[in-house]
N, C-alpha and C positions, 0 to 999 in steps of 0.2 A: 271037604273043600279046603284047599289049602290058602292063605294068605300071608301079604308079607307087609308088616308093619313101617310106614313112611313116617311116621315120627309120635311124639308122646303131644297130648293133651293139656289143656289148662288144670284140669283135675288127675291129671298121672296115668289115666289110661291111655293105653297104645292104639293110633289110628292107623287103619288100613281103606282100603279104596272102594269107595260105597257113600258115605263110610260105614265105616264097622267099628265099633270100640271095643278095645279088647282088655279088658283089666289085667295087671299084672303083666303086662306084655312091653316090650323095647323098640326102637326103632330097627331095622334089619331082620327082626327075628321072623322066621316061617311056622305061620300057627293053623290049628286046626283045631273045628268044634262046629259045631249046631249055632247056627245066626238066629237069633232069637230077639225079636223088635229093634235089629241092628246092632243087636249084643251078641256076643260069641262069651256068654257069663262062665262059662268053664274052659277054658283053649287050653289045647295041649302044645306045647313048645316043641317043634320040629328042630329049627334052625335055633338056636341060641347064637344070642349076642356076646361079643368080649365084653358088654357092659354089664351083663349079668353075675351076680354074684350072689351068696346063702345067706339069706334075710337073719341077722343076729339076732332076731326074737321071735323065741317061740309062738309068739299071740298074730304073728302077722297075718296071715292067710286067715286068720277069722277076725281078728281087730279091726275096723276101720280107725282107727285111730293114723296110722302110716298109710301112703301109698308107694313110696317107693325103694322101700326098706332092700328090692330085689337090685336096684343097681348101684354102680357105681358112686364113689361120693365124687370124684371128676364128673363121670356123668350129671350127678344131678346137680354140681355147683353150676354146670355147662346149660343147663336146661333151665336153672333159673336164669342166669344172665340173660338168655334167649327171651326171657319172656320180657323183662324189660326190654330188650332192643326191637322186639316185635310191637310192643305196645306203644313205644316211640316212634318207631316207622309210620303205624297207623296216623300216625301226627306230624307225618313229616320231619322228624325230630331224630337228632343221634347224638350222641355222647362219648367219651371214656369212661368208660368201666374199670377203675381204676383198682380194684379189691373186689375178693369173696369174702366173706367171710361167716364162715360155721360154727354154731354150736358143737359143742362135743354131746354125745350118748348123755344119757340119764343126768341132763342138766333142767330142763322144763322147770320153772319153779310155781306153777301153776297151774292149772286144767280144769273143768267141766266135766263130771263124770256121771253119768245114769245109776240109777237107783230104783230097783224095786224087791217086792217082798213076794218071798213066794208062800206054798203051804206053811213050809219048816224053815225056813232059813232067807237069806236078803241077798242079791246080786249087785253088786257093784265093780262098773267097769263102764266099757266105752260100747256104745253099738257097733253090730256087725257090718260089714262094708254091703252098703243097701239096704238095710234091714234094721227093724224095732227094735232084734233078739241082742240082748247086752251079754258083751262078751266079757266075765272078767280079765283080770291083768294083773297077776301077783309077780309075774316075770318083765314086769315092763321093761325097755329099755330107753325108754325116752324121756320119763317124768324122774325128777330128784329121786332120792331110794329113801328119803325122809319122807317122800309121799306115798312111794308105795307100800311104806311100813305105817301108813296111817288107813290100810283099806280096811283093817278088821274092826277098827275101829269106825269107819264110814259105814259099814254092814249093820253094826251095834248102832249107829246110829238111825238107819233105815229103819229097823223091827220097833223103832218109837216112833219116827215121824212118819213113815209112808202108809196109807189104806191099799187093802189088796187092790184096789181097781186103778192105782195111779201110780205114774213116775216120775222122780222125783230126779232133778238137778242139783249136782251139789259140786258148788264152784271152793277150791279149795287151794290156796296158797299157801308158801312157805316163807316162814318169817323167823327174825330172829329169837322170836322166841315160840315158833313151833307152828301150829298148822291153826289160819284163817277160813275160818269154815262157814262159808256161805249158803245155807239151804234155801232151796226154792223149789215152790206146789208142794210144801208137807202141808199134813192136816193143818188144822188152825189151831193155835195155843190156847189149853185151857191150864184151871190148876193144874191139876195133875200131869199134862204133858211140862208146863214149867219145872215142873217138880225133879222131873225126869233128865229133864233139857240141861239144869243146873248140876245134878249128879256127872250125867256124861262130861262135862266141861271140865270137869274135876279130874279128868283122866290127863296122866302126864303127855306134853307133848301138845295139848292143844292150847290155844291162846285166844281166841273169839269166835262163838258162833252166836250166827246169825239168821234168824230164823223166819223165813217168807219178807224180809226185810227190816226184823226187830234183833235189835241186841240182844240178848238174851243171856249173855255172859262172856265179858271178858278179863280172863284172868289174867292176862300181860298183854301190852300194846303189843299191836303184832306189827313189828318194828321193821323197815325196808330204808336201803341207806342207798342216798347217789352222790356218788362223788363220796363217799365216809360220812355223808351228812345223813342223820336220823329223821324218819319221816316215819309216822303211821297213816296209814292210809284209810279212810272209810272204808266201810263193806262196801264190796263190790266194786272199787276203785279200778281204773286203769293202771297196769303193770306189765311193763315190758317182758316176754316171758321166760326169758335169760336172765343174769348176770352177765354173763359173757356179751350175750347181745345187747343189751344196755350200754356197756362198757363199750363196746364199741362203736354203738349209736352216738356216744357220748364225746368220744373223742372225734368224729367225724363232725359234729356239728363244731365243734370246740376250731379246729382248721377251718370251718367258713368265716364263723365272725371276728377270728385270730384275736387283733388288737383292740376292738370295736369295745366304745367303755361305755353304751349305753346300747341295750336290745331287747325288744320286745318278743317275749315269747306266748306266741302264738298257739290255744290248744293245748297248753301247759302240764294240765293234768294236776299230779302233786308236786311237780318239781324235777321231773328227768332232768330235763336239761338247767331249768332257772338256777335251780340249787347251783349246781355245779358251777355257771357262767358266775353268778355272784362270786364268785372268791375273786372274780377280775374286776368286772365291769356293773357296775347299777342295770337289772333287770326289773319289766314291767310285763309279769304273769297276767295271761289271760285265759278264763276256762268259762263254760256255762254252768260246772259246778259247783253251786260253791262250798261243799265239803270237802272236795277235794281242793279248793284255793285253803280253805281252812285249816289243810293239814299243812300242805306248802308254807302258809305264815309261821306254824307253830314249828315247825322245822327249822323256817331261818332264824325266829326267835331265839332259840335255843342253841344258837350255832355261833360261837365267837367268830370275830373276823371275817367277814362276810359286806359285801357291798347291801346298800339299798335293795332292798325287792319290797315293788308294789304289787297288789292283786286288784284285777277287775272279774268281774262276772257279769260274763256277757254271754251271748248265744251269736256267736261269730258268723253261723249259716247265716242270721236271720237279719244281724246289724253287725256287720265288719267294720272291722275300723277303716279309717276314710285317709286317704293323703294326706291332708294336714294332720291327723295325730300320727301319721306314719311317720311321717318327716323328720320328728324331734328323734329320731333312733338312729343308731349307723350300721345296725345290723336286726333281719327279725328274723327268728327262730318260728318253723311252723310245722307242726306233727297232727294234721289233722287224719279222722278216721277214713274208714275205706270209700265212703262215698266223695272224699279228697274237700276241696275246700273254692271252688267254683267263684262262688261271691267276695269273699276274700283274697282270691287272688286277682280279681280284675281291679280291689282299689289298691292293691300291691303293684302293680303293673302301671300303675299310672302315678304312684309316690318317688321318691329320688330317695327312697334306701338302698343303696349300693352294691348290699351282701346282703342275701337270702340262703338260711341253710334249711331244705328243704328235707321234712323228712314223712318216708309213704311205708304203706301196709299195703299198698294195693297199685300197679304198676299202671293199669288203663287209667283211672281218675288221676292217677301220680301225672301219666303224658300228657293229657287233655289239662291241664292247669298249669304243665311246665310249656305248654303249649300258649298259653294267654301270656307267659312272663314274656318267652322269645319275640312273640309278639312287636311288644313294648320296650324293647332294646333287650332286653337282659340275655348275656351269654350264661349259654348250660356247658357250666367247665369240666364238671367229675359226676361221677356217680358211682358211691362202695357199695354193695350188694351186701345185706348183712341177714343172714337167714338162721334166724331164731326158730322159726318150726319144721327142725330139720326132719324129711322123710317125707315132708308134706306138699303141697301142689304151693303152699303160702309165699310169697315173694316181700321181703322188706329192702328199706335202701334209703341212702343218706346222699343228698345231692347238694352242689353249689353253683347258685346264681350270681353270677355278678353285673353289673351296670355301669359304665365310668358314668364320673358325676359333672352335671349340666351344672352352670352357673349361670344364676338367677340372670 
C-alpha cells in the first residue's frame, strides 16, 4: 500500500492520512510497508523528498538518540519554527520569528546515557528508537568528542556499579575540568564499592562522580562559565546544553531587558542569565533550589566587578512572587521548565514590569502563559528560535514582552 506523507510530527515521524506514522519519513515523500497498530515501523521510500539527505552518523537508524538526522538542516530549522507558530495559533497568538538559530554537530556538552552489564562486558549508549535494547555510540555526532572519548570509561565504570538485573542512568557533563559524572540506580555504596569508586575518579579526565546522589569524589570543581563568569554547579544541576546555545539564549535575553538596572530573574538556576546581567544592572535570583542559588552566590562572589545579586529560594509553582514584589524591578527574566510557569505568569500579568524576557524549552506551555501576558496588555514583539538539541523533535526560544507603563 502506497502512501504519501502530509507533513512531520511533534516527535519527527512523518504523518500520512489515517493517520499513519511513518518514522524516518518527510512530508511529500511516497512510502510503502505493512501498517501495523497505525505504524508502517519499516517503510520503504518510493518517492523521496528534496529534503532528504545521508544521515552523517553512522548510529542513526539504530540510535534513538536523533530523529531527524535524514533531512535537511533548512528543513528542520523550518519545522521547528512551525511548531512554535502552530503552538501559538492554538492560542490565538503570533509573533516575529525573528532568528534560528543552531547548534553546530558534536557540540552537546551533556547527555543521559543507559548503562548495563552484560555476561563479559557493559553497554553504554542511548536506546534504540522504541526499544529497551541500548545502542552504543562510539561514532556520535552530536555529544562533544570529549564525551564520547569518556565511553570506555563509563563501560569501566558500569562493571562496578550496575547488578546484571538493572540499568543504570548516567547523566554526564563536560566541564572545565573534564567529565561530571552523575550515576543513578547503581547498587548501593559499600566499602569496597567506595573503594573502587575512588580509584576510578583517579582516572584522567574525570572531575566528579556522583554516585545515586552522593559525592563520592571530586577531584576538580567541575567548572561551567556564563558570561566568562566561573560557576560549579551541584550534581545534577540545570545546564543549558550548548555553549553555543547558551550564548545565544544569553544575548537574546541581554536585548529584552537592554538598559533595565534592576531585574529579577526568575527560575534562575545557577546563574545563565543572572551572572551575566549583573556586569550591568543589580539582579534578584530566584530558584527552588537552593544548591544551585548556592553555586550562583559563590560565583558572583568570586567575580570582581559585578553588580548586586540577591538569592531567594522559593518554589515559584507553588508561591510566585506577587505584583507588588514584582514592581520594584524594570525588567524580569523567566526560564522556567517545560511544564512553563502558569501561576507566575498571571501575578506577572497583573504587575507594571514593562520588559519580560521570556525564555521556553517547550512551545505549548511557552503559548498558553504568553497567552495570560497578551492578555494583560503585554505585546509579543520577537521570538529567536534557539535550537540546542539539534536532530531532535526539541524546540527552545527566547521571547520579548513588552507593556507601556501606566501611571499611578
Amino acid at each position: 500500500m502506497s502512501l504519501t506523507i502530509e507533513r512531520l510530527g511533534h516527535h519527527g515521524d512523518g504523518i500520512a492520512p489515517g493517520p499513519v506514522y511513518v518514522p524516518l519519513s518527510l512530508p511529500g515523500e511516497v512510502v510503502e510497508g505493512e501498517i501495523v497498530a497505525g505504524r508502517i515501523p519499516r517503510p520503504k521510500i518510493i518517492v523521496p523528498s528534496s529534503d532528504r539527505v545521508a544521515a552523517p552518523c553512522r548510529h542513526f537508524r539504530s540510535c534513538g538518540g536523533c530523529a531527524v538526522q535524514h533531512a535537511s538542516d533548512a528543513f528542520v530549522a523550518a519545522w521547528k519554527a512551525d511548531m512554535v507558530r502552530t503552538a501559538l495559533a492554538a492560542q490565538g497568538l503570533e509573533a516575529v520569528i525573528t532568528k534560528i538559530h543552531t547548534s553546530l554537530p558534536q557540540s552537546r556538552r551533556r547527555a543521559t546515557l543507559a548503562a548495563r552489564r552484560t555476561k563479559r562486558r557493559a553497554l553504554v549508549g542511548l536506546h534504540a528508537r522504541g526499544s529497551n535494547v541500548i545502542t552504543e555510540i562510539p561514532g556520535c555526532k552530536l555529544l562533544l568528542s570529549d564525551l564520547v572519548d569518556r565511553l570506555s570509561d563509563l563501560q569501566a565504570l558500569t562493571m562496578i556499579a550496575a547488578s546484571r538485573s538493572s540499568e543504570l542512568a548516567i547523566a554526564i557533563t563536560w566541564s572545565e575540568a573534564g567529565a561530571d559524572i552523575d550515576l543513578r540506580d547503581a547498587k548501593p555504596l559499600d566499602r569496597p564499592l567506595r573503594v573502587e569508586a575512588a580509584a576510578f575518579s583517579q582516572r584522567p579526565g574525570i572531575a566528579r562522580l556522583t554516585w545515586n546522589g552522593e559525592t563520592v569524589a571530586e577531584q576538580h570543581p567541575p567548572v561551567q562559565r556564563f558570561d566568562g563568569i566561573a560557576v560549579a554547579p551541584p550534581p545534577g544541576a540545570f545546564l543549558q546544553a550548548t555553549q553555543d546555545g547558551q550564548d545565544a539564549l544569553t544575548d537574546a535575553v541581554r536585548r529584552v531587558v537592554g538598559s533595565a538596572r534592576t531585574i529579577a530573574d526568575l527560575f534562575a538556576g545557577c546563574g545563565t542569565f543572572a551572572l551575566p546581567l549583573a556586569r550591568r544592572a543589580a539582579v534578584h535570583a530566584v530558584e527552588s533550589h537552593a544548591g544551585m542559588l548556592e553555586a550562583l552566590d559563590a560565583g558572583w562572589r568570586k567575580t570582581a566587578g559585578l553588580k548586586r545579586v540577591t538569592t531567594e529560594t522559593r518554589d515559584l509553582s507553588r508561591r510566585p512572587l506577587l505584583p507588588a514584589e514584582l514592581d520594584r524591578f524594570a525588567a524580569v527574566v523567566i526560564d522556567p521548565p517545560r511544564a512553563g510557569a502558569e501561576a507566575q505568569m498571571r501575578e506577572i500579568a497583573q504587575s507594571r514590569v514593562p520588559r519580560i524576557a521570556a525564555v521556553s524549552c517547550h512551545p505549548a506551555s511557552f503559548a498558553r502563559d504568553a497567552r495570560i501576558l497578551t492578555q494583560a496588555g503585554y505585546r509579543l514583539d520577537w521570538i529567536e528560535v534557539v535550537d540546542q538539541f539539534r536532530w531532535s523533535p526539541h524546540v527552545e526560544l527566547a521571547a520579548q514582552f513588552t507593556k507601556d507603563h501606566i501611571a499611578a
